[in-house]
Backbone bond lengths (Angstrom), bond angles and torsions (degrees), N, CA, C in turn:
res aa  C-N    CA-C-N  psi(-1)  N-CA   C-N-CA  omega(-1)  CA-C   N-CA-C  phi
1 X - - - 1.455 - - 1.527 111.28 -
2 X 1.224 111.84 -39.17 1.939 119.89 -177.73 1.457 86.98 -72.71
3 X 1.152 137.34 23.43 1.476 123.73 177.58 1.509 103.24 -113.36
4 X 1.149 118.88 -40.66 1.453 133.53 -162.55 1.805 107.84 -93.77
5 X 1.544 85.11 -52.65 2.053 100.41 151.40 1.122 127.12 -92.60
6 X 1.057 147.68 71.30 2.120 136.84 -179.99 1.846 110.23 -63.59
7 X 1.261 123.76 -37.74 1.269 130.13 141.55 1.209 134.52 -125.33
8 X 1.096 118.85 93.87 1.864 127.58 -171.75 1.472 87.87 -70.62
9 X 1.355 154.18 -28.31 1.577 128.82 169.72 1.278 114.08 -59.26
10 X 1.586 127.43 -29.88 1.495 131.78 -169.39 1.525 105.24 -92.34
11 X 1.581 114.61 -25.66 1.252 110.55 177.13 1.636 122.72 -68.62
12 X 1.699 99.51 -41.18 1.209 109.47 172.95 1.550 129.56 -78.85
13 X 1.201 103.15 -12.42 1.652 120.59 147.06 1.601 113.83 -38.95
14 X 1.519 80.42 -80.05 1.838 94.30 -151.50 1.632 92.52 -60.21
15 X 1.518 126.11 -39.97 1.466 117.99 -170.17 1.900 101.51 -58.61
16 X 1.386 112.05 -47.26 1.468 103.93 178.09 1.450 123.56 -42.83
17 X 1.504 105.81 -61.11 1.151 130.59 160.81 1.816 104.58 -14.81
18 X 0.967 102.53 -83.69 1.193 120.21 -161.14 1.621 124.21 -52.05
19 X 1.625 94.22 -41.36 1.636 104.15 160.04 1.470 119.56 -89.36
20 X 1.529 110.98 11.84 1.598 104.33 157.76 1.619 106.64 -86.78
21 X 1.867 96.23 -43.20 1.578 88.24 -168.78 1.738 121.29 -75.60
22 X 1.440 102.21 18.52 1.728 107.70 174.55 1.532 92.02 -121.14
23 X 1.004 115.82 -1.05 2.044 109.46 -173.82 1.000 107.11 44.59
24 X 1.681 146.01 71.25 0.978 153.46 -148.20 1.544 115.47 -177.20
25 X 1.379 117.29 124.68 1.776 98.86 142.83 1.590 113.86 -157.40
26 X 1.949 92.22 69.11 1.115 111.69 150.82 1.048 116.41 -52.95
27 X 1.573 127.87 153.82 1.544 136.70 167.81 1.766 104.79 -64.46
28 X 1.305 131.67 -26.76 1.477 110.49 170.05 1.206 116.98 -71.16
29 X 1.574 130.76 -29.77 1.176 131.53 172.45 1.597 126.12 -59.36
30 X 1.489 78.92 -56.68 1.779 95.25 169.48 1.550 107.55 -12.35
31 X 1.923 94.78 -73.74 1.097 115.66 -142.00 1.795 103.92 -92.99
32 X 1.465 105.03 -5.69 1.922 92.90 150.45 1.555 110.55 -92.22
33 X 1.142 130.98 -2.47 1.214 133.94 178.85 1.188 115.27 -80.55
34 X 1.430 104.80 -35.09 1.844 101.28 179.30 1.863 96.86 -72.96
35 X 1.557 108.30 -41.93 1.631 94.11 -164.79 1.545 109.29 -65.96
36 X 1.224 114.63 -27.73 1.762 117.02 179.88 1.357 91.33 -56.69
37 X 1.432 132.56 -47.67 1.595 125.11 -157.86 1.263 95.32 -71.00
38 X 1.025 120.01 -78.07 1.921 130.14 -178.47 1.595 101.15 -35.18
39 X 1.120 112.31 -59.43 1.858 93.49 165.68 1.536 130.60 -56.05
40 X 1.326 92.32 -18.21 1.861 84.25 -173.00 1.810 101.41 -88.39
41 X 1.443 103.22 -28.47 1.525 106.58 178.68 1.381 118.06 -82.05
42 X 1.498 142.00 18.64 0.943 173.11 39.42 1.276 117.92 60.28
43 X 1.930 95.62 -85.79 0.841 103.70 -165.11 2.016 112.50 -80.43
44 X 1.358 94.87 -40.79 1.939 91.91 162.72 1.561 96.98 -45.92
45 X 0.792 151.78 -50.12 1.293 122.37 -177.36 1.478 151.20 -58.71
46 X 1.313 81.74 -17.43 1.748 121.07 177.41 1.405 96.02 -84.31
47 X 1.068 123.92 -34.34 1.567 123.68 -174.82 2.019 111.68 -82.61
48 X 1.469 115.76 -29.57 1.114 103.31 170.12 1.465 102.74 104.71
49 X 1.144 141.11 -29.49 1.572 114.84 -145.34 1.259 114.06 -62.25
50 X 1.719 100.81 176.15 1.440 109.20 -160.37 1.345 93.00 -92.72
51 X 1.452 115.04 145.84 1.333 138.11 154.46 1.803 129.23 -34.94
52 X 1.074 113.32 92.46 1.422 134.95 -153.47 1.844 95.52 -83.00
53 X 0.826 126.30 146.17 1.432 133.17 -170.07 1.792 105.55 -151.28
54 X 1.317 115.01 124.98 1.536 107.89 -176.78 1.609 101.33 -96.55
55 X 0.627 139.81 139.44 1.971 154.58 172.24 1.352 120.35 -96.80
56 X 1.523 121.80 -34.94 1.133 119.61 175.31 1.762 109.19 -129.33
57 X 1.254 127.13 80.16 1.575 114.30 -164.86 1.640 100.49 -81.96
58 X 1.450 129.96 -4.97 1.377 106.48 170.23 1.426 108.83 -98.83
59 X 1.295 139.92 13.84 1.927 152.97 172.28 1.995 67.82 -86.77
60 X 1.065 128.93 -87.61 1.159 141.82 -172.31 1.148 118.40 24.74
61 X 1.824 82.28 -81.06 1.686 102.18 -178.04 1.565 109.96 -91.53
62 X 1.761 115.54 -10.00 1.759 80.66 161.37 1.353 119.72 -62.32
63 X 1.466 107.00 -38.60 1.314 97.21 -174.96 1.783 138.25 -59.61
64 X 1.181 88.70 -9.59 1.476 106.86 -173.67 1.599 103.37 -83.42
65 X 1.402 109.84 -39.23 1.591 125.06 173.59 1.718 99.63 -62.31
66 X 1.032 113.91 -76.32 1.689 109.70 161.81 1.623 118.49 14.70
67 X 1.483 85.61 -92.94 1.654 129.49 -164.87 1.643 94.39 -55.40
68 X 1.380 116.26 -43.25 1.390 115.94 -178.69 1.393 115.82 -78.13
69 X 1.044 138.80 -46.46 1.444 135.82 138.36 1.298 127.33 -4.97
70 X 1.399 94.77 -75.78 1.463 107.07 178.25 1.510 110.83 -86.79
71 X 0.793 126.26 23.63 1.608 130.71 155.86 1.872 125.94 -102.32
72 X 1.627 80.11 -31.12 2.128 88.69 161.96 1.623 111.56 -89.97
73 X 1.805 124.83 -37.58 1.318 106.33 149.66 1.409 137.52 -31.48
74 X 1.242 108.33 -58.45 1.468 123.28 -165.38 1.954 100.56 -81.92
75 X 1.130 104.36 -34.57 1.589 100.02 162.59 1.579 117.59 -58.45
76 X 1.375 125.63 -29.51 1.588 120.63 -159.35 1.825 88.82 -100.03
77 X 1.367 100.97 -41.63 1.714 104.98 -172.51 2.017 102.33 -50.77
78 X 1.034 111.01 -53.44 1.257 115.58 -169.65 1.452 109.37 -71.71
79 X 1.616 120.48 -39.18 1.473 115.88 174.93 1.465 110.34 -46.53
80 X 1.587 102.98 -59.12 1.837 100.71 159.59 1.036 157.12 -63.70
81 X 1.254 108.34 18.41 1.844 139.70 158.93 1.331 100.57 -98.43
82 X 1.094 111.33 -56.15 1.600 112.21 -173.30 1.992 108.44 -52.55
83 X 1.071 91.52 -49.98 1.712 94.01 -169.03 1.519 112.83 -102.78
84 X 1.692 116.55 23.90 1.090 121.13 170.30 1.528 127.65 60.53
85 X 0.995 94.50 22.85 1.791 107.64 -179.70 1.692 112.88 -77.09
86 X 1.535 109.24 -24.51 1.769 99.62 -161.70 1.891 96.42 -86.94
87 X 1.386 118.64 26.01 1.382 110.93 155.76 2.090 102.86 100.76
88 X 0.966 114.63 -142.59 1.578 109.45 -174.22 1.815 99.07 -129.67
89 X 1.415 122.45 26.77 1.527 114.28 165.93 1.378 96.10 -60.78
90 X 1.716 101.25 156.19 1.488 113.57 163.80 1.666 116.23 -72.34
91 X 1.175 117.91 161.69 1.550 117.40 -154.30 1.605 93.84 -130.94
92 X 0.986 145.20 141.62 1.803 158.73 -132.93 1.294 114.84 160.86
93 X 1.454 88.95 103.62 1.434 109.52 -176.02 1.802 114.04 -96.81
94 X 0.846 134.68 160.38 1.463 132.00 173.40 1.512 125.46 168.42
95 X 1.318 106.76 171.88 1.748 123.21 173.08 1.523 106.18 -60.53
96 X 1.623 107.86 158.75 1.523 101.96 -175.48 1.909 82.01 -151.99
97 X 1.300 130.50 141.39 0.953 108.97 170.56 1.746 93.65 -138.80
98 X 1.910 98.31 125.70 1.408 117.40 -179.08 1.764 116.27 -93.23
99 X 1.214 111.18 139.60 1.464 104.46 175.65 1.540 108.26 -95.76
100 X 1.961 122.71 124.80 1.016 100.51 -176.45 1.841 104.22 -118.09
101 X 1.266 109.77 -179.28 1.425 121.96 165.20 1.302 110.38 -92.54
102 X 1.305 130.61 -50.47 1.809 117.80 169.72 1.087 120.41 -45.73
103 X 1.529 107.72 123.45 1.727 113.92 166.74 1.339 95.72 -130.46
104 X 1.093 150.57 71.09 1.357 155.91 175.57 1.122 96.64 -122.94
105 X 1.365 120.90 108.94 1.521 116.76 167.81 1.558 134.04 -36.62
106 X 1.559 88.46 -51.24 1.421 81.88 162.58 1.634 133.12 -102.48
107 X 0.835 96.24 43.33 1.796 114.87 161.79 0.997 95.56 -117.59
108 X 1.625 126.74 -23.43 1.891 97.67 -165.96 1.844 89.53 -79.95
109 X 1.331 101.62 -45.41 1.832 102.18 -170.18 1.461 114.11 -75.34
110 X 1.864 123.06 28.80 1.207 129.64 150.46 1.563 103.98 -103.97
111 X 1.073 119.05 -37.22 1.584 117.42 161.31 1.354 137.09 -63.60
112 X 1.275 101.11 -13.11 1.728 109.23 155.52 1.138 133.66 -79.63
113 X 1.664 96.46 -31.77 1.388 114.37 178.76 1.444 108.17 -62.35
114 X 1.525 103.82 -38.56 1.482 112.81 -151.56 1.869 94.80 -84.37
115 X 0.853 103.80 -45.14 1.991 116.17 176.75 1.597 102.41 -43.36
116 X 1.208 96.27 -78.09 1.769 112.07 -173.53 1.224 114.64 -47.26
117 X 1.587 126.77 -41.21 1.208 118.30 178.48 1.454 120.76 -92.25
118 X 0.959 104.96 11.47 1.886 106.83 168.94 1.341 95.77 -111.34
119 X 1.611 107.08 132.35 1.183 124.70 -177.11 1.569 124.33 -65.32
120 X 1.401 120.27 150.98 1.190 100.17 -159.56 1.296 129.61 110.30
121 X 1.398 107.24 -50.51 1.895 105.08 -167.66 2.055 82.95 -131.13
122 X 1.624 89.81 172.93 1.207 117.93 -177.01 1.421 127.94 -137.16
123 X 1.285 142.66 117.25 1.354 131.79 -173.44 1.503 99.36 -73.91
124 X 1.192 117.82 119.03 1.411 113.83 157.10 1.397 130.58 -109.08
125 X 1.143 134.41 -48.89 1.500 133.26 173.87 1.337 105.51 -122.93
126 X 1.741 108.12 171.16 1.649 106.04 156.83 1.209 78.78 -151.44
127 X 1.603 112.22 160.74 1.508 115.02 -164.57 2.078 79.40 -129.95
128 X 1.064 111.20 85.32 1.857 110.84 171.39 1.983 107.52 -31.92
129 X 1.829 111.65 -30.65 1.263 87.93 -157.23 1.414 91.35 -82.08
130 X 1.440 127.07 -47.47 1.421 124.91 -167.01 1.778 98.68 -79.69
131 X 0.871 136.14 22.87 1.528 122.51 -167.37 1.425 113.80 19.43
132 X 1.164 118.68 56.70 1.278 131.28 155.54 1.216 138.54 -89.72
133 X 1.532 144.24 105.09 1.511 135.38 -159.99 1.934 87.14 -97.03
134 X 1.133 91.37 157.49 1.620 112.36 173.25 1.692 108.84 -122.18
135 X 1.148 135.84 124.47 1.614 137.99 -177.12 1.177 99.84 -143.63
136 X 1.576 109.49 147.59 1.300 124.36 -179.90 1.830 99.61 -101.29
137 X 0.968 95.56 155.97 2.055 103.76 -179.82 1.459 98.11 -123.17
138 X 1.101 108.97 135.22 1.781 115.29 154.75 1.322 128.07 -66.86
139 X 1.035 108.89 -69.84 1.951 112.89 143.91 1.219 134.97 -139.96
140 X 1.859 89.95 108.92 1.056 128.52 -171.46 2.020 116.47 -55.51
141 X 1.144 110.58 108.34 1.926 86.23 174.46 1.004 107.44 -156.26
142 X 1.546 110.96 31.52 1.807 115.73 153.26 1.406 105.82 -171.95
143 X 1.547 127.41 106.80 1.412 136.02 -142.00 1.951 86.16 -88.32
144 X 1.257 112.70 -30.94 1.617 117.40 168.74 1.577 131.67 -66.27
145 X 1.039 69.47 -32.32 1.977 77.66 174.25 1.645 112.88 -79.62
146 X 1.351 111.71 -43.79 0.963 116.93 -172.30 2.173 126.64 -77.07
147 X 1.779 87.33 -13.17 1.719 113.50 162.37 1.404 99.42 -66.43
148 X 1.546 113.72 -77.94 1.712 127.02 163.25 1.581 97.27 -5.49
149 X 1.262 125.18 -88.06 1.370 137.91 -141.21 1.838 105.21 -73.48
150 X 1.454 125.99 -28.74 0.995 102.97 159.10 1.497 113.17 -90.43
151 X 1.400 146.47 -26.15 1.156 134.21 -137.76 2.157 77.85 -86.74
152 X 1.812 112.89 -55.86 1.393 88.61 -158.82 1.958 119.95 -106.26
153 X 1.804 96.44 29.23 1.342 105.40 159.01 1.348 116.03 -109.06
154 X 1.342 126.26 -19.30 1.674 140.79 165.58 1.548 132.25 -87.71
155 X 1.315 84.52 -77.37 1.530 112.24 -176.17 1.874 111.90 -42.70
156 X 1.368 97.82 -36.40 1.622 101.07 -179.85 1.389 134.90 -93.37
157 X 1.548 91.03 -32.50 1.774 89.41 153.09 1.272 117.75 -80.97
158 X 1.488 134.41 -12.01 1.574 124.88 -178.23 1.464 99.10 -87.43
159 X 1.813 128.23 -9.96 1.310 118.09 178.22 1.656 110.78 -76.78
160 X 1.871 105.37 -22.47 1.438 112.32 -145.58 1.667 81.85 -82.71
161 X 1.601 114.89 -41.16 1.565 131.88 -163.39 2.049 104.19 -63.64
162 X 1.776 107.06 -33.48 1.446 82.10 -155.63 1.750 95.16 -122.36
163 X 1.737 119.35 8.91 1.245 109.68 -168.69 1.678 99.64 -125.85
């Protein structure tokens, strides 16, 4: 069966996926939906990755609570830059560069995820030798607070989650 499925969670993903993104679940869809899935699980397999193991699944979901939070913050903060609502302060955008303790690959590429998709900021570099992350801010107006805010709303549950 792990032959035909290698991940039945990714299969049953991408097939969901797929009949949301046709709004559909005609039987022709269905049934290119299962082969897109079975191809995509396939093809992760062809690719190899390493076997991911979670250690802490309740750090997990704070963090996920987190990220969601601060993803409807950072959604309303930016609507009000965008549409000129936060008044006539000057607006300063810029580089911020944080020193971190995660080097777990995959903590660093849950922290990108998590950076990039909250509005507002940007993953830009990580320098592996200095453990240095580089992020861009939308508006920037305290280069300290904003170290603060990833190292002990991120950085510490992805240390507790991946080390």
């Amino acid at each position: 069966m792990t032959r035909l499925l290698p991940y039945p969670l990714l299969s049953a993903a991408l097939l969901l996926l797929w009949l949301l993104a046709n709004q559909t679940v005609r039987p022709g869809q269905i049934l290119l939906g299962a082969a897109v899935a079975l191809v995509g699980g396939w093809a992760l397999t062809a690719l190899q990755p390493p076997k991911a193991r979670l250690r802490r699944p309740a750090a997990a979901l704070r963090l996920g609570g987190r990220v969601l939070v601060d993803i409807i913050r950072s959604n309303i903060a930016v609507g009000r830059i965008v549409l000129g609502l936060n008044g006539r302060r000057e607006r300063r955008s810029g580089f911020i560069d944080i020193p971190l303790e995660l080097r777990d690959q995959k903590g660093l590429a849950a922290l990108a995820c998590i950076i990039t998709s909250t509005p507002g900021t940007l993953w830009v570099n990580f320098d592996p030798a200095r453990g240095t992350l580089m992020i861009h801010v939308l508006d920037l107006i305290d280069e300290e607070e904003w170290a603060r805010t990833i190292k002990g709303r991120y950085e510490t549950l992805l240390l507790e989650i991946f080390q």
